[in-house]
N, C-alpha and C positions, 0 to 999 in steps of 0.2 A: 281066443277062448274067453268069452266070460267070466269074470270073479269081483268080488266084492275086499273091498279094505273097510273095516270099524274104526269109527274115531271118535271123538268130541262133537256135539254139534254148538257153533257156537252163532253161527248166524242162520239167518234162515233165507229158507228160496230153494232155488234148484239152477241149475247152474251146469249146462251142456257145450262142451269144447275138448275143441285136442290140448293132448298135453305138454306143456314145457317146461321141462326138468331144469332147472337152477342147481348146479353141481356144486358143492361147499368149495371153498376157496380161500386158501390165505393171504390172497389180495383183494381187496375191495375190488369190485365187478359192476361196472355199473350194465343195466339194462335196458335198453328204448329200443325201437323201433325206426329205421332212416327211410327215407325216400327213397325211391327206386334207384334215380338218378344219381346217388349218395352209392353207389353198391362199390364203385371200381374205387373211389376213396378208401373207403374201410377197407376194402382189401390189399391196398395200396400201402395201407398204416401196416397192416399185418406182417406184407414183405418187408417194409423197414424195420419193424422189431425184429422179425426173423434173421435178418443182417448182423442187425446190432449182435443179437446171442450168439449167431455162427462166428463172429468175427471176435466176441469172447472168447469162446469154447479153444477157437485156432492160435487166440494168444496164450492161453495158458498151456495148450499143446508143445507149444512154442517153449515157455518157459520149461518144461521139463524137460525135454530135448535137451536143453541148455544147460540143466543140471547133473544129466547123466544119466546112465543106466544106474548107478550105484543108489542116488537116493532119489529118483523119480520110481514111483509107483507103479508096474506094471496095470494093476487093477485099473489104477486112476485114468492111465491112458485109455484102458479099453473100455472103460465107464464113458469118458468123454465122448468116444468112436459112434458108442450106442448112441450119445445125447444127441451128435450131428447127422445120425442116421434117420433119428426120431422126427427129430426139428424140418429135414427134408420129404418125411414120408408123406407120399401121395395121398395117403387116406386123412391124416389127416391136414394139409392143405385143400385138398379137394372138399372135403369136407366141410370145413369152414366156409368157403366158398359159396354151397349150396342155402346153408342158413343165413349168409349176407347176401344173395340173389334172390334166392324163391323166398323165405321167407322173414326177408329185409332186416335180420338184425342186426346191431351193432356186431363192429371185429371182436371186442369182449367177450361180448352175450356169445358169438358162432363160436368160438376158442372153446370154450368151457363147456359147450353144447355137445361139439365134436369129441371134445375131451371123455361128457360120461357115453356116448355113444362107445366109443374106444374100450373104453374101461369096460364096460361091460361083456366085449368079447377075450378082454386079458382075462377078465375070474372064470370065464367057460374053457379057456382053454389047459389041456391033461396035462403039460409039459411044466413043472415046478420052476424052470429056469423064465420059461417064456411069461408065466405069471407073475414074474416077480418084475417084470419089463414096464409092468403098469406105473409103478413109483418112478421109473426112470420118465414114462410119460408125462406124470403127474408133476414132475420136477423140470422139466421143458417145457411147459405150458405153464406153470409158475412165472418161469423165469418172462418167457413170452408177455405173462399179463403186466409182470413189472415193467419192463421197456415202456410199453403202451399208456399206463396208467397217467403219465404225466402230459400225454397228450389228446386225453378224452375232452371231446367236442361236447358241447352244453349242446341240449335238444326243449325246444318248446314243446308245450302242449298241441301247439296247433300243429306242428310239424308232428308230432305222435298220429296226432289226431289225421290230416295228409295222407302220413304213410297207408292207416288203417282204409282211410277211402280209396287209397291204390292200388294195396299191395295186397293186403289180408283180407278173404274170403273167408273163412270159417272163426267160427268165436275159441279163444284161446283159454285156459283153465293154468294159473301155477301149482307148480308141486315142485316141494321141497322141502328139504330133512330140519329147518327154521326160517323162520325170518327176523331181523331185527325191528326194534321197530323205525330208525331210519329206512330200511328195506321199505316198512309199508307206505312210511308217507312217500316213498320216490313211484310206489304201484298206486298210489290214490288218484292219478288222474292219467291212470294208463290202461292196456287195451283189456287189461284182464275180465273175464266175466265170473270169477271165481280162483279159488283158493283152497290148498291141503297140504300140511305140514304134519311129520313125524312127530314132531314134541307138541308141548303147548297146553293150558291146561284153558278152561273156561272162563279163566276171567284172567289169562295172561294179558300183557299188552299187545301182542299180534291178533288174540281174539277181539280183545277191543275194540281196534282199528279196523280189523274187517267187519266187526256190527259198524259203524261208523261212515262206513265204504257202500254201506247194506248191500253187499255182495255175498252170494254163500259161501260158507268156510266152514271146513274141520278140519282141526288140531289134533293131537297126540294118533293120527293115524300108524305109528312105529315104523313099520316101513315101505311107507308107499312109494317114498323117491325111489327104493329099489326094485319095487316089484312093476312100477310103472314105466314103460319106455316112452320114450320123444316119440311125440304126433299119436299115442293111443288116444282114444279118442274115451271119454271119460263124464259120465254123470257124477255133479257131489250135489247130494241132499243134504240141505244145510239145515234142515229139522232135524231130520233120520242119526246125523250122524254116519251116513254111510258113502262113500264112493264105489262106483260101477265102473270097471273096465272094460272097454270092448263090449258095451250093452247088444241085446240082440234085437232085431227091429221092434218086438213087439214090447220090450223093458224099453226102449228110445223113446215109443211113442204113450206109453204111459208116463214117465217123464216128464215129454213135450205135455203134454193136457197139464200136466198138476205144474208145470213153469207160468203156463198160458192162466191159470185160475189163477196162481201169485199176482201174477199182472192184475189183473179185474179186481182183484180186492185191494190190490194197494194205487187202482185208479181209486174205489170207492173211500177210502182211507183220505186220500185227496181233496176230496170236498170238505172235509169238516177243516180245514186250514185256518180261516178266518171265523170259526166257530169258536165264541170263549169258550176256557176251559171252568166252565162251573157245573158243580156238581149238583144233583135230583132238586137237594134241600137249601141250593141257593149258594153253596162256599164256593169262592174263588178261588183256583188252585193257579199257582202260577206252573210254570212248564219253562224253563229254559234250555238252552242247549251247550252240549262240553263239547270243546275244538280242538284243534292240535296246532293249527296253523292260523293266520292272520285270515285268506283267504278263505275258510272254514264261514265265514260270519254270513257268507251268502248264503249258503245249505241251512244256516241256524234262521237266518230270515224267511226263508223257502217255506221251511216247514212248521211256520208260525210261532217260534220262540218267543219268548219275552226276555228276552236279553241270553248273556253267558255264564252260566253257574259257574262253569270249571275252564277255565284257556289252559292246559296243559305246557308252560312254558317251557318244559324239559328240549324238545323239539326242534327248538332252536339252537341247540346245545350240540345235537346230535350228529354222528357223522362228519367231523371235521377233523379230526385226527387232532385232538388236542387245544388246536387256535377255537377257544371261545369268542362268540359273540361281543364285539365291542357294546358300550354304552349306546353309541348312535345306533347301531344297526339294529339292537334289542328295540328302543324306542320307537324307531320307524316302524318294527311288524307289530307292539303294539299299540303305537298310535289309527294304524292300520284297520285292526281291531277293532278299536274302541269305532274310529269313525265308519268303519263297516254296518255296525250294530247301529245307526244312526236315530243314538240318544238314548238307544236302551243301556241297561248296566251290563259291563263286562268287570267279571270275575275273572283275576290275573291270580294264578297263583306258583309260588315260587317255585325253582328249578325243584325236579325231586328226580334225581337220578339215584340208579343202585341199583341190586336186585335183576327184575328181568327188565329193568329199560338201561342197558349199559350207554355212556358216551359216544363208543364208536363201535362200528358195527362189525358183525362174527364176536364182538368180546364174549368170552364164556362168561357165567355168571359166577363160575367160583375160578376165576382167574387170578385174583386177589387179595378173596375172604372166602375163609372157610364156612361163613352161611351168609353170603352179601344180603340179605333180606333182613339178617339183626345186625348189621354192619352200619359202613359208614355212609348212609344216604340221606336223601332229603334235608330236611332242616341241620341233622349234623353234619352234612357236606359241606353247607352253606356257612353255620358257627365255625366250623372249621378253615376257612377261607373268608373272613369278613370284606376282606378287599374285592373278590369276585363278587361279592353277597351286595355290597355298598353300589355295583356299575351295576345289578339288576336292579336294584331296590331304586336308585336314582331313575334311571332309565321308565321303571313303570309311574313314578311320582308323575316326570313330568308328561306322562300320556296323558295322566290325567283331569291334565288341561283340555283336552278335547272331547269330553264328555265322563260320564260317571262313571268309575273305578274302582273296583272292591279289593281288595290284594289280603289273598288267603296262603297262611304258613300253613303246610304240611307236617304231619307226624310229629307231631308234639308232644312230649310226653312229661315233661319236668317244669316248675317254677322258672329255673334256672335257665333252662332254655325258652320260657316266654320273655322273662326278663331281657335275657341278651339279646333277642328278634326285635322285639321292640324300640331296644337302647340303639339297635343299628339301624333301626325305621326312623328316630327322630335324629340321628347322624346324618342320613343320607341328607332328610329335609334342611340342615343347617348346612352341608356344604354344596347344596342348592343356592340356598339363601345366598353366603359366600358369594358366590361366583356369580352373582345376580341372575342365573337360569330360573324361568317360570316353571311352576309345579304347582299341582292340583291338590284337593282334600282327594282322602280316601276312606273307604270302611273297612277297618281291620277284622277278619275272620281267620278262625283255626279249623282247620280241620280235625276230626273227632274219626282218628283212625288206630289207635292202638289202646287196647282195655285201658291203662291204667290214667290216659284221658278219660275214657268214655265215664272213668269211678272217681272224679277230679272234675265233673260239670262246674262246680261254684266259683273253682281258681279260675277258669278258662273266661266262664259268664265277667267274670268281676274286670277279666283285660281286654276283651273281645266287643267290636260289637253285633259279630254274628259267626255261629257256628255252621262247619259246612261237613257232614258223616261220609264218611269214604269205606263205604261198608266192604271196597272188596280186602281190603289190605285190614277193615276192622274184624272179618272173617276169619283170614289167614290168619294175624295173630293169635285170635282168640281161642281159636281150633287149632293152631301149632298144625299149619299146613300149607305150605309151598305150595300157590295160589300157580304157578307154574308148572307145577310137575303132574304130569299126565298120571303117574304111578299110583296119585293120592285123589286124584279129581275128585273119587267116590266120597271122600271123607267131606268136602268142602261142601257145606251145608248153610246157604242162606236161613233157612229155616229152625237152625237148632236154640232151644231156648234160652241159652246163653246168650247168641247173637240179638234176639228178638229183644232180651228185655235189656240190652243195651244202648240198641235203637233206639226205643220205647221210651227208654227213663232219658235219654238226651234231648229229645222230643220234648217228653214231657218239662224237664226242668228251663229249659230256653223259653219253651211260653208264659212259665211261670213269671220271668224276670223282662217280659218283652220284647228276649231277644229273636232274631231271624234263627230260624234253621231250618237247611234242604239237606235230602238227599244226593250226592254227586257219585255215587257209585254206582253199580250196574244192578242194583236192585230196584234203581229206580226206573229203568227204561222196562225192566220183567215185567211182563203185564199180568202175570200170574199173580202177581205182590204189590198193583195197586191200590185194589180194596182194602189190605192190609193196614198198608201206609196211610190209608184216608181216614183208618180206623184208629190208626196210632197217635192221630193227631196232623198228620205232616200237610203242609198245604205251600211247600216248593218242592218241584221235582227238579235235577239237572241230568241231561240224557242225552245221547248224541241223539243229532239231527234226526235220522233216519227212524228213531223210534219215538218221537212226539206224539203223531197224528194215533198211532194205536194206541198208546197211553190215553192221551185224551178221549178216544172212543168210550174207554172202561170208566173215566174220568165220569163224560156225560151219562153213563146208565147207574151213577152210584150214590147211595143215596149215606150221606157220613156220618149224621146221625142215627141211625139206623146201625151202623158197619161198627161204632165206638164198642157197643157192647159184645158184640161178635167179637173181635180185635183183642178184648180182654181175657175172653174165654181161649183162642186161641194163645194167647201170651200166658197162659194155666195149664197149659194141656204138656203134657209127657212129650208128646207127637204131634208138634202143631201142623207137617203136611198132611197128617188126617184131617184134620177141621178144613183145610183148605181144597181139598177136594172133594168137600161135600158138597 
């Protein structure tokens, strides 16, 4: 049957596949795809976990026995009965099975697969005893992914890429109830053709990274992992905001047409690559690209960047259970970078964890702070830890030996805190010196993401020598709104006058004094809100990759002198998305 889920739209396209439900899981899970020839392995790995827990379950069997009937636990016994009954049932061994043969997953990915298949027949079923069997399931597949976990196989790209030539016939769509954003980067060079997530707001980090992916996505769909089962087959209009289950041939092929016209316009989009970006009246606008990864600098080159506004160095951070990146290792992916970019400027900017991009992945975001968003993130993670702060700050110096490097501090909001970013920037440079290690100049920029920066330009101008706006998080604060939560999306208003004349006056006062200033948030890839920006003054954009070329399209039809006075009136107006969709 037919039905539709509402959600966020946060990237665009359309985006037609079966679906693959990613079951939540309190062990990390990793997900790829194997070779065909790979199957009797994974399932190999499967039985020795399964060993491993049966031969738990029978020691501890064991030990009660051996205490007695007086203090051994009847319950406990016939708990454990269940667990070995569990752990052997055919549905689900067999099960797993079928999702590491037909459709080549890892034993992980087929465990957890099998698992919500199961699950969903324990909530259907009348029997209050037998539904409550699901937790005992859920707690043997638990146990299962731990055994496993320490002996998951690293998978290449090409071997992804392999399996998809081999094994996978129909294009595949994820769904599931979040993603981390280590989750996204491990999906950036995997089979998915698309993406939908229960939470998630428009300018979370998992929306980001799938604009970034330019695959379509919607967020805050609330419950699509449960309304959707494994292999429906599933449109998500990544304009619309809407996912289609179970489409009926003639919704498929209307679909199909408006996928097929995406393609044709973003061939056409294609050609203006090596077209400068100057505008009617003759201004240069620069265009650069924000990445996540070293690897990222080829898509930024692809799509005609002119260097890195934004390297998101958080990324590197992410998904390690704790062990951060050494000095060397940091170095390496930005030296990477830099020599990626070959000779254009990359913009490194410091770790900024918290909020919705946690450390390690499944962290809830208030698992440790009652509002992690005015908590302890970005720059005060970093003050707070000057030793971990000192092996990044080392670490990007010396990249930038290998071509030119901007290194921009996040969320800044205090003197005290420029002072002490600084005081540990020319540390780093002197126990460089020390130790006779080569290191590069850099250009110090702030980013201008929280009001009482953005009413604080003069102290900022006076230590800086270029400012970088991070409008989404300068949004969220300003609007007191959880840039994450689906609950509020409605509230979160690029366009509210507060926000504009923020923009505007940081804009403004940086030109005044010489300095640089771009936009790095996601207001600058909207192409609804270029003319804005060209009106405001701004002449650097930083955008991911995927959204350059249509930037620049609005770029080359706009004329800036022209737009400045428009630009004012809307920065006047009560309702500036009226003036803008006039």
């Amino acid at each position: 049957m037919t039905f539709s889920v509402h959600g966020l739209a946060v990237s665009r396209g359309v985006a037609i596949g079966r679906a693959v439900i990613v079951a939540a899981s309190r062990v990390d899970v990793a997900h790829y795809l194997i070779a065909p020839e790979e199957a009797e392995s994974e399932i190999e790995r499967l039985r020795r976990a399964r060993t491993v827990v049966a031969e738990d379950i029978a020691r501890v069997q064991r030990t009660l026995g051996e205490l007695g009937s007086h203090d051994a636990h009847p319950e406990l016994s016939a708990l454990l009965d269940v667990h070995l009954m569990l752990l052997q049932d055919e549905q689900l061994t067999n099960g797993v099975k079928h999702w590491v043969v037909e459709r080549h997953y890892n034993a992980e990915w087929a465990l957890t697969t099998q698992l919500e298949v199961i699950s969903r027949q324990f909530d259907e079923m009348e029997d209050p005893y037998l539904r409550e069997r699901k937790a005992d399931l859920e707690q043997v597949v638990d146990r299962l992914l731990r055994v496993m976990r320490g002996e998951t196989t690293s998978v290449t790209t090409s071997a992804v890429a392999d399996a998809v030539r081999k094994g996978t016939e129909d294009p595949l769509v994820l769904i599931a109830h979040d993603l981390s954003p280590a989750d996204m980067l491990q999906f950036k060079q995997s089979v998915f053709a698309g993406f939908v997530t229960d939470v998630g707001g428009k300018t979370s980090h998992t929306a980001i990274v799938a604009r970034s992916m330019d695959i379509p996505a919607v967020v805050g769909a609330r419950s699509a992992s449960h309304l959707i089962r494994q292999d429906d087959w599933v449109v998500i209009d990544g304009d619309a905001g809407v996912v289609v289950v179970d489409p009926s041939p003639i919704v498929l092929a209307e679909y199909g047409f408006k996928q097929r016209q995406g393609e044709i316009e973003r061939e056409k989009l294609s050609r203006l690559k090596n077209t400068p970006a100057v505008t009617l009246d003759g201004q240069k606008i620069e265009l650069l690209a924000n990445i996540e990864q070293p690897g990222d600098a080829v898509a930024a080159l692809k799509a005609g960047a002119m260097g890195v506004g934004l390297f998101r160095s958080e990324f590197l951070f992410m998904g390690r259970s704790g062990q951060l990146p050494d000095e060397e290792e940091q170095y390496q992916a930005y030296r990477r970078a830099v020599e990626g970019m070959q000779g254009l400027p990359v913009t490194i900017r410091t770790v900024d964890v918290g909020a919705d991009k946690p450390l390690d992945r499944g962290a809830s975001r208030n698992d440790d702070h009652l509002n992690p968003a005015l908590g302890l993130r970005a720059i005060r993670w970093s003050l707070a830890d000057p030793a971990m702060f000192l092996v990044q700050l080392r670490a990007i110096l010396r990249a930038a030996t290998h071509g030119p490097v901007n290194l921009l501090i996040p969320m800044l909001a205090h003197g005290s805190e420029i002072r002490q970013a600084l005081a540990l920037v020319q540390r780093a440079r002197e126990q460089l010196d020390a130790a006779g290690v080569p290191h590069g100049p850099v250009q110090l920029g702030a980013m201008i993401e929280v009001p009482a920066a953005a009413l604080t330009i003069p102290l900022f101008l006076r230590h800086f020598d270029f400012l970088s706006i991070g409008t989404n998080d300068l949004i969220q604060y300003t609007l007191a709104i959880d840039r994450a939560d689906e609950a509020v999306s409605h509230l979160y208003d690029p366009l509210h006058p507060a926000v504009l004349q923020l923009v505007a006056s940081t804009i403004a006062q940086a030109h005044a004094l010489g300095k640089g200033v771009s936009v790095c948030g996601e207001m600058a890839g909207d192409v609804t809100l270029t003319r804005l920006l060209l009106g405001m003054g701004l002449r650097s954009f930083s955008m991911h990759p995927s959204q350059i070329l249509a930037v620049k399209q609005q770029i080359l039809r706009s004329d800036s002198g022209k737009l400045a006075g428009w630009a004012q009136d809307v920065l006047a107006a009560d309702e500036p998305a009226a003036l803008l969709a006039d």
